[in-house]
Each structure stands twice: as C-alpha cells, then as structure tokens.
Rosetta silent file (secondary structure, phi, psi, omega in degrees, C-alpha in Angstrom):
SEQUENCE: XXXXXXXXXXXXXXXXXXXXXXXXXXXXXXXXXXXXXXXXXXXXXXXXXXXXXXXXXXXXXXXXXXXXXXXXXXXXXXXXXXXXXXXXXXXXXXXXXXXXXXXXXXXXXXXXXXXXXXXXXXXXXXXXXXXXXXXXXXXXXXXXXXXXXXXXXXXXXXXXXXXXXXXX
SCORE:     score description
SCORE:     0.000 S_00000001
   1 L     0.000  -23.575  151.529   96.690  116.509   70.962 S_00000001
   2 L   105.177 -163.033 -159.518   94.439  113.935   72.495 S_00000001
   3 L   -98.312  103.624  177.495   93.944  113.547   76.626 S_00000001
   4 L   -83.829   10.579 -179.291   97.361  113.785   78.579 S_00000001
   5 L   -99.460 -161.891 -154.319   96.666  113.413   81.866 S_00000001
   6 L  -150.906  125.375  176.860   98.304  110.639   83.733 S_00000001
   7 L  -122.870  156.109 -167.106   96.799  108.726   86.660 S_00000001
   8 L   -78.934   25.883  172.761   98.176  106.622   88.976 S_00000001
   9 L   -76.432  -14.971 -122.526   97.238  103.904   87.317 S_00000001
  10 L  -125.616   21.431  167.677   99.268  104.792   84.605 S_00000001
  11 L   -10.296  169.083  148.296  102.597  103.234   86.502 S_00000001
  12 L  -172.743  117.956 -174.761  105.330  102.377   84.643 S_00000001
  13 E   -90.696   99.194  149.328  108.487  100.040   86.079 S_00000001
  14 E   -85.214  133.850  177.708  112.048   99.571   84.546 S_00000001
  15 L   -73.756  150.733  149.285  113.881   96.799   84.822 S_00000001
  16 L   -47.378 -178.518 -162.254  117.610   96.896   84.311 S_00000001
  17 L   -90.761  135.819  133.793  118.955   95.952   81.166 S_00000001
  18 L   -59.990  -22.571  176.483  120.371   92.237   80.921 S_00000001
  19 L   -80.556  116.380 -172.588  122.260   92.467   78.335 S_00000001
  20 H   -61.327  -38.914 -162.373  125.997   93.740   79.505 S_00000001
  21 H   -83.296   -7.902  166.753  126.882   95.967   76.876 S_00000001
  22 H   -78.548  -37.990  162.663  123.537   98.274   77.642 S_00000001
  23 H   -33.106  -49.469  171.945  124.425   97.525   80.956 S_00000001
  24 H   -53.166  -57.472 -170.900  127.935   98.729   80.514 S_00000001
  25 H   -75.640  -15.367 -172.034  126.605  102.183   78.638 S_00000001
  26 H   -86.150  -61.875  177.668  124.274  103.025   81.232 S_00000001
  27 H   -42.039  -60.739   21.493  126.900  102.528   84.003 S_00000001
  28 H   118.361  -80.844 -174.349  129.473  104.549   81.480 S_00000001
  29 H   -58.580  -14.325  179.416  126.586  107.314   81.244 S_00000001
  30 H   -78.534  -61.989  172.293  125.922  107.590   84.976 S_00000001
  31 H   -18.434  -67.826 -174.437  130.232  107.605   85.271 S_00000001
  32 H   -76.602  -15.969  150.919  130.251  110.386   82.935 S_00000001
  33 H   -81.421  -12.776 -140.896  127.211  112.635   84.670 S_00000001
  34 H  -122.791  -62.655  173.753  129.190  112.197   87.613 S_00000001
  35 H   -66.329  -66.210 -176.177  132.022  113.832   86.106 S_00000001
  36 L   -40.275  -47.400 -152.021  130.383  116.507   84.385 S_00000001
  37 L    86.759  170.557 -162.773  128.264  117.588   88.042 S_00000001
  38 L   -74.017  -56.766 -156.144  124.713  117.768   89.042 S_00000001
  39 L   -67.456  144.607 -169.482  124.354  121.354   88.165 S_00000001
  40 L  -109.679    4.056 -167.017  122.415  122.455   85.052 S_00000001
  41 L  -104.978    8.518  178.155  122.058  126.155   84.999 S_00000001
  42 L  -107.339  -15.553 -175.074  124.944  128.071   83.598 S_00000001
  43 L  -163.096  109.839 -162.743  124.636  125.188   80.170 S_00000001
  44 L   -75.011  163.078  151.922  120.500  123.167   80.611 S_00000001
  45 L   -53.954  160.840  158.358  120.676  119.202   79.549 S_00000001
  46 E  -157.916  171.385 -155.873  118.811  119.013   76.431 S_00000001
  47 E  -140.436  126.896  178.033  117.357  116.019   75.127 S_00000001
  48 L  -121.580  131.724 -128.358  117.174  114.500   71.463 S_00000001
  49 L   -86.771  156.198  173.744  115.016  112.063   70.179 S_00000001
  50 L   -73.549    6.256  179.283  116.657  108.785   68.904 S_00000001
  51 L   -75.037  -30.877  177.701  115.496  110.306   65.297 S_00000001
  52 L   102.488   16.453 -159.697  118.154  112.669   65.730 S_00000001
  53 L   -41.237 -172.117  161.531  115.010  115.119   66.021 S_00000001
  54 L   -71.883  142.422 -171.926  116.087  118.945   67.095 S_00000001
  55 L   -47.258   75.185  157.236  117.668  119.289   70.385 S_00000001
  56 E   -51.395  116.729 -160.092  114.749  120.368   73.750 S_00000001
  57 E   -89.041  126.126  178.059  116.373  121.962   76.445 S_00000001
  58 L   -72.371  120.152 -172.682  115.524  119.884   79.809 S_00000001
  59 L   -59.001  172.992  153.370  114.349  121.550   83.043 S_00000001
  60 L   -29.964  -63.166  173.684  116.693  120.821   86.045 S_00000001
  61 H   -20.891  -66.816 -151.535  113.708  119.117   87.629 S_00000001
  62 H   -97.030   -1.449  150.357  113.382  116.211   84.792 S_00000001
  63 H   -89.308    8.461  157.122  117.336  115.780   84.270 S_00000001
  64 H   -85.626  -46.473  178.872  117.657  115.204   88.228 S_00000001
  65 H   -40.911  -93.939 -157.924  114.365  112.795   87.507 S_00000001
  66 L   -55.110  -29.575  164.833  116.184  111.072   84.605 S_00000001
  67 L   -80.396  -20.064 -167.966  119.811  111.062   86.519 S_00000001
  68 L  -109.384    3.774  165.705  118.470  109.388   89.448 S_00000001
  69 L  -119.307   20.642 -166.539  116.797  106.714   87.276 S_00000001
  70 L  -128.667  -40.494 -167.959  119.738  106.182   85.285 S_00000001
  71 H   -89.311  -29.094 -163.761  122.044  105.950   88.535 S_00000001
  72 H   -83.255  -37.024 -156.489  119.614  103.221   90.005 S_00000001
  73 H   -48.901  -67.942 -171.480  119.411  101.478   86.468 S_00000001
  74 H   -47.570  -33.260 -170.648  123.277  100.864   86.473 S_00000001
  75 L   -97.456   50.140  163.331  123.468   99.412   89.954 S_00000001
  76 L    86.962  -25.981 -140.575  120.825   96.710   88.692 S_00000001
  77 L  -102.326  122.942 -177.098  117.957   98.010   90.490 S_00000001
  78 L   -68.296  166.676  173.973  114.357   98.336   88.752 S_00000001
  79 E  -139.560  139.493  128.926  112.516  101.914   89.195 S_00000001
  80 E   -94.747  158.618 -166.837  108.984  102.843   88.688 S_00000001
  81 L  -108.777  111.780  178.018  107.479  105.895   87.245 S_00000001
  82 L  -121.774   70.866  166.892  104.285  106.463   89.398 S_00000001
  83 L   -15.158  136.414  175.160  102.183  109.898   88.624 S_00000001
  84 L  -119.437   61.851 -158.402  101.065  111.496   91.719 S_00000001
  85 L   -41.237  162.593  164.525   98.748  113.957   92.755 S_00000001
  86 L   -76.460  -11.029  179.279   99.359  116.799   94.802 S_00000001
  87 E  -135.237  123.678 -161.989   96.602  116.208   97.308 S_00000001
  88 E  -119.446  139.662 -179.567   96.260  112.782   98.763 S_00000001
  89 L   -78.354  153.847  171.722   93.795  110.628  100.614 S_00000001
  90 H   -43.188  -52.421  176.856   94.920  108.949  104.021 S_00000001
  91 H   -30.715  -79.741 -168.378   94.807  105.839  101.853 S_00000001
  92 H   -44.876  -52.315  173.680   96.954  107.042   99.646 S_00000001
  93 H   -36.771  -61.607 -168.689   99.360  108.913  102.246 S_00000001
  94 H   -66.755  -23.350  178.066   99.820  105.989  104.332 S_00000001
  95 H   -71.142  -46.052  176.525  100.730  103.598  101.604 S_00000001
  96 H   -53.689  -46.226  179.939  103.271  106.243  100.252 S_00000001
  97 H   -84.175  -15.350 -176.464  104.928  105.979  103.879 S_00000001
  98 L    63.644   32.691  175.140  104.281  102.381  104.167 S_00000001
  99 L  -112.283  173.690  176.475  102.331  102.704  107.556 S_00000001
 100 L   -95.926  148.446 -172.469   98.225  101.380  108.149 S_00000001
 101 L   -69.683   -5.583  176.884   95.821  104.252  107.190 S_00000001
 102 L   -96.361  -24.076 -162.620   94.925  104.395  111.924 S_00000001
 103 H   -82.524  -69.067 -163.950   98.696  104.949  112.493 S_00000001
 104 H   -43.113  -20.808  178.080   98.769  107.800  109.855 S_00000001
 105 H   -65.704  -48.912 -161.651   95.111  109.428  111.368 S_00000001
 106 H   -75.181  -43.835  171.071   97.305  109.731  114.441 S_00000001
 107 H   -40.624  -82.237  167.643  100.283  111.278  113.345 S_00000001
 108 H    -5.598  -81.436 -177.429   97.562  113.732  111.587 S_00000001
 109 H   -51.313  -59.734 -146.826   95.661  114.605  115.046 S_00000001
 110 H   -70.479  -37.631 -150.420   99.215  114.825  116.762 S_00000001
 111 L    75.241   43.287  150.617  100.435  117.315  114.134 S_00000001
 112 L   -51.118  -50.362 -129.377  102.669  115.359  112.741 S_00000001
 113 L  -153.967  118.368  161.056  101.811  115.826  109.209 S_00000001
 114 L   -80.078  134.730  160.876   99.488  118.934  108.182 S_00000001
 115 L  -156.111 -144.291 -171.956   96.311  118.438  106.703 S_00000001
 116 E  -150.026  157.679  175.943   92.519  119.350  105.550 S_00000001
 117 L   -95.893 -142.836  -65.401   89.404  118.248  105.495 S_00000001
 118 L    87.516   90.491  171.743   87.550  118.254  102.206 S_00000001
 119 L   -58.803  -19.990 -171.193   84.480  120.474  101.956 S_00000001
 120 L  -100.389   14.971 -178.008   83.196  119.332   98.976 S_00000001
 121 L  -145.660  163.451 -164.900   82.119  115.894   99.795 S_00000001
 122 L  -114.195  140.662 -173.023   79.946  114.917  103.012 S_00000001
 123 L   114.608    8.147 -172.585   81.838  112.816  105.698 S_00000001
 124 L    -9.512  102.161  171.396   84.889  115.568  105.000 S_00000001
 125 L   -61.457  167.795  159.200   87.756  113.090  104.357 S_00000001
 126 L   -63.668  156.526  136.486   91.461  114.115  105.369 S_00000001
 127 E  -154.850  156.885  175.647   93.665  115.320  102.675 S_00000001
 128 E  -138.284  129.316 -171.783   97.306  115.695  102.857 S_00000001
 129 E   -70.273  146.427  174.641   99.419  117.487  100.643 S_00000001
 130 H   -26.016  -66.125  159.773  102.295  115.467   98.802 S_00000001
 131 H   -17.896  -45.998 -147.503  104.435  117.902   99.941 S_00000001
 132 H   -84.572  -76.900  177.752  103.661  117.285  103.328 S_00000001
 133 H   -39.446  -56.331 -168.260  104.317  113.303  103.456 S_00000001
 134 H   -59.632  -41.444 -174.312  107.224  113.573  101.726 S_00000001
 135 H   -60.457  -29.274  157.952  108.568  115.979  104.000 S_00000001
 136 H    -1.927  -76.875  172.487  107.620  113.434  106.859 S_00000001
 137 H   -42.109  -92.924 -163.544  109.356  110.997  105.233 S_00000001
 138 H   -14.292  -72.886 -163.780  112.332  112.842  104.775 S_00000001
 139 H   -62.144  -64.786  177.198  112.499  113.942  108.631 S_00000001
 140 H   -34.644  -31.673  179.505  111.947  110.591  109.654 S_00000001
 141 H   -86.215  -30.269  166.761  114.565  109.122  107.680 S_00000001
 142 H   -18.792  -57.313 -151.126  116.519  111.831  108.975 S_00000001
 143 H   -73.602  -46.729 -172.997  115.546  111.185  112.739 S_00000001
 144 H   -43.588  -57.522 -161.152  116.355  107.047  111.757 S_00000001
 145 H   -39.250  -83.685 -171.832  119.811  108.040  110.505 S_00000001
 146 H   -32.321  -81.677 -170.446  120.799  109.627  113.331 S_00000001
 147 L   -47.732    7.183  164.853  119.475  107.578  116.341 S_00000001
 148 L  -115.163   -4.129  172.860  121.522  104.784  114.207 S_00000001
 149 L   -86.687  -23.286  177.779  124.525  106.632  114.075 S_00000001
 150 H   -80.257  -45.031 -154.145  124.414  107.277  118.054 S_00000001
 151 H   -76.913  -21.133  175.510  123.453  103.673  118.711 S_00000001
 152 H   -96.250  -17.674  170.775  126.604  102.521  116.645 S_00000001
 153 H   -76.850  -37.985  173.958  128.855  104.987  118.317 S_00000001
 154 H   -91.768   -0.591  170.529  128.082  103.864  121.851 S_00000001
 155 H   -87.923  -14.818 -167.733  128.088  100.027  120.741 S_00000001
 156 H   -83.241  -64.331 -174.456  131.765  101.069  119.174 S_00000001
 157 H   -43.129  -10.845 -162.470  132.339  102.888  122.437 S_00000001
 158 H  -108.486  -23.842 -169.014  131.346   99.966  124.699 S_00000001
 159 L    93.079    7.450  173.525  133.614   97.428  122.518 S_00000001
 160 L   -99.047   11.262 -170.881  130.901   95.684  121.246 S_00000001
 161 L   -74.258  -29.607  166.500  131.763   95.624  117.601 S_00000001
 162 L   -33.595  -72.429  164.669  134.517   93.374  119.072 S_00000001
 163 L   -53.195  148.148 -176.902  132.471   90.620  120.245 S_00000001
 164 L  -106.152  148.427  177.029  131.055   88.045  117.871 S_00000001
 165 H   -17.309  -72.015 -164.586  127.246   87.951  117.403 S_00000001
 166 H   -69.103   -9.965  161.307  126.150   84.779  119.630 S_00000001
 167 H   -89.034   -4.136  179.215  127.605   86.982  122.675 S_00000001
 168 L   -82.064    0.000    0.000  124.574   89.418  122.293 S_00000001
C-alpha cells in the first residue's frame, strides 16, 4: 500500500474555481447541503469516485471537513488542507494562533494553555496538545466576540453610530 503518512509539509491549497459554471455547481451544492441539514446519522454521506466506483459511506467528521470546504469554495475563498499533529512544539503552537513563540511561553506559565515537557529529549521542550490551542483559540474568539458586542452596544447607546467618523 506504500507509506501514507502525511506531514505538514504535505499542504495542499484550493483555489476557487474561475470558471462560472463550476462556480455556479459548487454554490448550487453548498445551497442544496443547506437544505438537506448538517446532520448525518440517521442516513451517513457516502462518497463515489468520479468512476462511478461503489458507493463509501463517509464519517460525520470528513463530510463536516468536506462541507466546510465546499461552503468557503463557493463564496470565492481559497482553503488549505494542512495535516497536523496532535502534539505540537511552541513553534508550531504559536504560529497556529498567530502570536511570537515568548507571548505563547507566557500564556503556558500563566495556565493559559496546558502543556508538557518532553522527557525524551534533553533541554525538555514544551509540548501542547492540538486540542489544547484550538480550544484557546476558540475561547478567545469567543472572549473577542463578546467584548465587541458590548463595545458596540454602549457606542449605540451613547449615539455614536450617529455621528460621522471625522467626529471621533
């Protein structure tokens, strides 16, 4: 079967289509997933080769994968496919969050972000699980929303949506 693993070298970007009528069908196929719902478990996705091959029933996971690169496709937008490990160096962490590898040590030491040292190599690096960062993220973007939804409710509340721009 030959060597299968996948490193993150092993990227892979799509552009949208240029051509309108794949353009068209993608939008059309997102439309029509839309209609249908998210959920997969009372009847799985299944996925057939353009060969017409036999029909492979699709985990939830990889048709939520494949819907959410299919939804960005339509509005134009490229996506990469990036393999990931599950246990990550600060390098790696902080790039994933888009912060320098000293801000991410401190969030680490703070307890921000759980992590480990690495036993098996001498100078015991960090590691941080995937898991972990993402959830980070997530709560951060969370924390973002919100503190932009209060800050637009007391500028609405103040009247300043009113005012034009060169009054701020």
């Amino acid at each position: 079967m030959g060597d299968t693993s996948l490193a993150a070298a092993d990227a892979r970007t799509f552009l949208p289509e240029e051509d309108p009528q794949t353009q068209a069908a993608i939008v059309d196929l997102v439309e029509e997933l839309r209609k249908r719902g998210r959920s997969v478990a009372d009847c799985p996705a299944l996925l057939t080769g353009p060969d017409g091959s036999p029909q492979i029933p699709l985990p939830t996971q990889i048709y939520e994968a494949l819907l959410q690169v299919a939804e960005a496709l339509s509005m134009g937008l490229a996506v990469t496919v990036a393999p990931q490990h599950m246990t990550m160096s600060t390098y790696e962490a902080s790039e994933l969050l888009g912060i320098s590898r000293p801000t991410l040590v401190k969030l680490l030491e703070d307890g921000e972000i759980p992590y480990r040292r690495a036993t098996d190599r001498p100078g015991a690096h960090r590691r941080v699980k995937l898991q972990d960062v993402l959830a980070f993220k997530e709560r951060r973007r969370t924390e973002r929303r919100r503190l932009l939804d209060e800050l637009t409710a007391d500028s609405v509340g103040a009247g300043m949506y009113d005012k034009p721009t060169n009054e701020f």
